[in-house]
N, C-alpha and C positions, 0 to 999 in steps of 0.2 A: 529391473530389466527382465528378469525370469519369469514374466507374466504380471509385474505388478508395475511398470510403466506407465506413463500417461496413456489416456486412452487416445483411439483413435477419431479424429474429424467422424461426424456421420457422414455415410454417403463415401468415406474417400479411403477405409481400409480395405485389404484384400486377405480372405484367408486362409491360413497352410493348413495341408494333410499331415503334416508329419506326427509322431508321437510323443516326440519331446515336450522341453517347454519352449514358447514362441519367445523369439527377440524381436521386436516393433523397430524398422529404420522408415522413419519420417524420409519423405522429399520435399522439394520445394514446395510442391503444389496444395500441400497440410494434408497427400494421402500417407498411409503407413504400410507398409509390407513386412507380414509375419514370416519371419523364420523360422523353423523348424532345429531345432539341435539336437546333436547326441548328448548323453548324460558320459561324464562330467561337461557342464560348456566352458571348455577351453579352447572355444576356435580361435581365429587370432583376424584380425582387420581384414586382412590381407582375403582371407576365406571367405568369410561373408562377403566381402564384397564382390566373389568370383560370384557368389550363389545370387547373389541379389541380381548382377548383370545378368545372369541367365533367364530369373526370374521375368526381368523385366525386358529380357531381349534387346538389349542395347548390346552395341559395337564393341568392337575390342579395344576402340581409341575410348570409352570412356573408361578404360581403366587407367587411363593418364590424364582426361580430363577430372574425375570427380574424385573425392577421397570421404573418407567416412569421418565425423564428430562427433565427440561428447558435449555437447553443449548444457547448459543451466544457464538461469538470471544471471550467479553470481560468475560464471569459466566457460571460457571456450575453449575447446582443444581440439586440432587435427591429429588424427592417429596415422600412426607408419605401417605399414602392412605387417608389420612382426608384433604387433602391441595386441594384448589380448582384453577385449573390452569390459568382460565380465568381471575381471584379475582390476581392471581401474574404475571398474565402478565401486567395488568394494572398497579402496584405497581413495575415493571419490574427498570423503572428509579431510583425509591427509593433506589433499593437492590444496581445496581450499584453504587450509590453516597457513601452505606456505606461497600460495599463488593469489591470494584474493587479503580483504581487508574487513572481510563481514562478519559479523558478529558472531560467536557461538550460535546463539539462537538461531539463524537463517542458517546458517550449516547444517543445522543438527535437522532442518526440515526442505535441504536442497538436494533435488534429485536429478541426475542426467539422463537425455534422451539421448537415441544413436539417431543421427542424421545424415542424410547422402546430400555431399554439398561441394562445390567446387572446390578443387584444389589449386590454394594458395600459388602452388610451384609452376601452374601451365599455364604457358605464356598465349598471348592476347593472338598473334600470328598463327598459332596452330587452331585456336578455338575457331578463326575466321576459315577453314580449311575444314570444318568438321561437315559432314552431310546426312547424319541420322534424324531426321523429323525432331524423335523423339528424345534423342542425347540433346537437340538444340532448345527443344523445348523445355528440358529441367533446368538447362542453364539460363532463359531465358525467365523461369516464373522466378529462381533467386534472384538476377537482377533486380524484376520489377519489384519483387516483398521489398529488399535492401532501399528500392527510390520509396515506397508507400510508408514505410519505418522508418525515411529519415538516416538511414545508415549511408545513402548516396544524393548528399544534398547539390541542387545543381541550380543552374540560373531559369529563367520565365522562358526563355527561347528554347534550352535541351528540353523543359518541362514540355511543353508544345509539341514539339518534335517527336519526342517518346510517348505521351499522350495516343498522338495521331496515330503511329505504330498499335499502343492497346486496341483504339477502338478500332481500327482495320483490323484484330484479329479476333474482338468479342462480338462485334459488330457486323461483318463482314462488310462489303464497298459501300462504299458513301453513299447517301439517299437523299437527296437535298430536301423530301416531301418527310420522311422520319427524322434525319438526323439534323435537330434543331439545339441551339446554343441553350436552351433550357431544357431536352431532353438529356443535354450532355453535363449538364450541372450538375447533380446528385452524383455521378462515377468520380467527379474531383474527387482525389483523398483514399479513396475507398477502392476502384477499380483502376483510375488512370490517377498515374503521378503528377500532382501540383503543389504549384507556390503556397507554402506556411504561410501564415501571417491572420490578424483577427479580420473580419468581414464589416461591413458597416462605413461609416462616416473616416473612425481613427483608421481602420483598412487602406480605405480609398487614398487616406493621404499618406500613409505610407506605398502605395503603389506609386504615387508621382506621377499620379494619371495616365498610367499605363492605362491598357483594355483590361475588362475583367478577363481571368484567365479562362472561364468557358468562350469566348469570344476569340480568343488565339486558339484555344482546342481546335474550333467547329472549324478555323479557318485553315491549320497545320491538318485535318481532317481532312477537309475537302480538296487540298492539292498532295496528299498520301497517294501511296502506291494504289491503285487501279483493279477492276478484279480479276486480272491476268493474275496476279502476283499469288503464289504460292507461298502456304503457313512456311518451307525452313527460310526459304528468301525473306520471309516477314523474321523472323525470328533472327537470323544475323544481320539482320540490318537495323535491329534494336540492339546487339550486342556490338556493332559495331558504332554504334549510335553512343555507350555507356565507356567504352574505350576511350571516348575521348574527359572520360572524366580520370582524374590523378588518381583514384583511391580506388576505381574496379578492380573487382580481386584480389583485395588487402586483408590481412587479418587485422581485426581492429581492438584497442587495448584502450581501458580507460586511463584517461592522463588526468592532468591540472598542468597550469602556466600559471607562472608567477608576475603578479604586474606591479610596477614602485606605482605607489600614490602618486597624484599630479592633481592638480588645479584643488577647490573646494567641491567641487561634485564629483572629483574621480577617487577613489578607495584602491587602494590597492588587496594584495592577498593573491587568496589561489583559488582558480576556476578552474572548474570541470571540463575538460575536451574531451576529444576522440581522437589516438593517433590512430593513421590506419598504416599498415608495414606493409609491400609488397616489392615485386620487382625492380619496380622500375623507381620506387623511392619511399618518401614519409612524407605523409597529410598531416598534418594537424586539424581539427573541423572543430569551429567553436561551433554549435548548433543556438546561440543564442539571437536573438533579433536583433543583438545590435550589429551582426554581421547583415541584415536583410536592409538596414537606413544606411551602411553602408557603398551597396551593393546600388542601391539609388540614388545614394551622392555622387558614386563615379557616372554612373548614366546619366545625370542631369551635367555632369560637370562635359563629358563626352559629347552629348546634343549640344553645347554651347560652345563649343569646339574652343577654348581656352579661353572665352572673354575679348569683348572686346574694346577696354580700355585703354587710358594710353599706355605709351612705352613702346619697347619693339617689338615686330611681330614676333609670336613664338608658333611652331610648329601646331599644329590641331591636335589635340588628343585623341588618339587612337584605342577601341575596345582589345583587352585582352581575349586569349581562350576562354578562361574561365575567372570570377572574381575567386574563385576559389581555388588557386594553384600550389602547386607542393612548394615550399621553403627549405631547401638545404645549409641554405650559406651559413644561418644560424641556428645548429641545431649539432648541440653536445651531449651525449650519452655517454654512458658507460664503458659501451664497448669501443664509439666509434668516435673523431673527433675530426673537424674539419681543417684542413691544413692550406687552405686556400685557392687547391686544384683537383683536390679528390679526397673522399673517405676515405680514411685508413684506419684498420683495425689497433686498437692497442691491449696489450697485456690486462686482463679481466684481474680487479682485486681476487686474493686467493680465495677460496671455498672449502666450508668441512666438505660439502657433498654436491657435487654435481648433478643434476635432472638431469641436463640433455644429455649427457653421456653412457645414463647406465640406467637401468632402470631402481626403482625400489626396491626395498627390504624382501617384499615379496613378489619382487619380480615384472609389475607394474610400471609402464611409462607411459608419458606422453608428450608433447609440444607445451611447453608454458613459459612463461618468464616476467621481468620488469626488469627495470629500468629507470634510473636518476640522472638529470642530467641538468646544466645551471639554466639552459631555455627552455626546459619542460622537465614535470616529475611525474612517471605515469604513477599510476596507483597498481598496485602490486596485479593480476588474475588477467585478462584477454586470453585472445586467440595466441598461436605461439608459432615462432618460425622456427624449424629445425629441417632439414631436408638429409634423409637418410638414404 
């Protein structure tokens, strides 16, 4: 971090006058802004972050919108305004040996960046309340990185929708003579967020003969907001667009779910998920396809509104919000255990040594933890919830 950080995007750093050595904090957008420090650098989160806001002329509400991380491949961590990051990057290996599950080797060659990124703690109601351009604007490019990466999987219809939002903001208004369903093509993936899945013949028939999704783009495109509409009005109405998914603004922690064997073609064992943790509950996200032939057996089952064989009538099938909705009913951890009308905390097996309470040996903390639990076992490293 002392000048020897990843470098910065071309084109997207900004650089200090100061004399010290610079600290690089990455934003959403892949620019970087160098800090300036005094010798010893013992600032503390909390500092930098005053200096970065100045820097970067943002509001005083982002200093309860956004918080600073250490992120790597292998740990995510949110820092507390008292945590000093130079003090945990040194201790960087420690956290890994008790926070993650990777190997000496990738330890011994994992390095953390400081990143300015939302915080976990601020709720979805204040963010719609925010009116800085440019505060809306950083929370708007995590959004979209989180849909392009896969961290915020949603269905063909939110894709559309938020799509439409991109290109009315890279694009500006709609041009029925430019903006054609094969100029819009190439941004799938890459600029505008779309549906996963392979292309081609096996594609097609895992779509269930949906439209292709540049043809839902061009079409959620051309009935988008108008060119009255001003960039922050575009920008929370994409963030309020992503609200409606269960896992915005979650920290996310790699898990596995345990599945019994069943039939000759089902295996059981343990896969890989993603929980994501936030206020308002737990995701679970399998990111596998066979959550995508799912997601088109309810739609085909919903277009045929329940069948119509004999016996008695049964009610139509109704789409939900999302096929992807948070499950509490069954979901046992550690700490918390379901009692049939609410979470309730229970007594934590005891510990030699506490993280969230205190910091390190040398002084050193941050946000970490895992988690065992009989309907999910995450794997030890993620993002961390502690609210100080």
């Amino acid at each position: 971090m002392e000048g020897e950080g990843p470098p910065a995007p071309p084109g997207g750093a900004r650089r200090g006058s100061g004399t010290g050595p610079d600290v690089l904090v990455f934003l959403a957008d892949g620019a970087a802004v160098p800090l300036a420090l005094e010798h010893p650098p013992g600032a503390t989160a909390g500092e930098l972050q005053r200096r970065l806001r100045a820097a970067l002329r943002l509001p005083e509400a982002a200093g309860q919108a956004l918080a600073l991380w250490l992120a790597s491949p292998l740990l995510e961590v949110q820092l507390k305004p008292k945590h000093q990051p130079f003090r945990l990057c040194r201790q960087w290996p420690e956290l890994l040996l008790r926070f993650s599950d990777a190997p000496d080797s990738d330890i011994a060659q994992d390095e953390p960046c400081l990143q300015l990124r939302r915080n976990v703690f601020f709720s979805k109601k204040k963010e719609l309340e925010l009116e800085d351009e440019e505060l809306l604007r950083l929370l708007y490019e995590e959004a979209r990185g989180n849909l392009l990466g896969g961290r915020y999987p949603c269905d063909p219809e939110d894709c559309e929708e938020l799509g439409a939002l991109v290109c009315r903001l890279r694009l500006g208004p709609f041009d029925e003579r430019r903006h054609t369903a094969s100029a819009l093509r190439p941004l799938l993936g890459r600029e505008v967020p779309g549906p996963r899945g392979r292309r081609g013949l096996l594609g097609a028939l895992r779509r269930g003969g949906r439209r292709a999704p540049e043809l839902g783009l061009l079409q959620a495109f051309r009935a988008g907001p108008g060119p009255a509409a001003a960039p922050p009005g575009l920008y929370r109405a994409f963030l309020q667009r992503c609200h409606q998914l269960p896992y915005y603004g979650c920290a996310f922690f790699p898990g596995a779910i345990d599945r019994p064997p069943g039939g000759l073609l089902s295996r059981g064992g343990r896969r890989a998920v993603s929980v994501a943790v936030g206020l308002e509950g737990v995701s679970i996200i399998d990111p596998r396809e066979q959550a995508e032939l799912m997601s088109a057996l309810i739609e085909c089952c919903i277009a045929l509104g329940g069948g119509d064989g004999p016996g008695p009538p049964r009610a139509p099938l109704r789409r939900q919000d999302s096929v992807t909705r948070p499950r509490l009913q069954r979901l046992n951890t550690i700490d918390y255990v379901d009692d049939g009308q609410e979470l309730r905390r229970v007594k934590p097996p005891r510990r030699t040594a506490s993280f969230f309470g205190r910091q390190l040996s040398h002084g050193g903390s941050s946000h970490g933890g895992s988690s065992h639990g009989a309907a999910y076992a995450p794997v030890p490293g993620g993002a961390a919830l502690e609210q100080g």
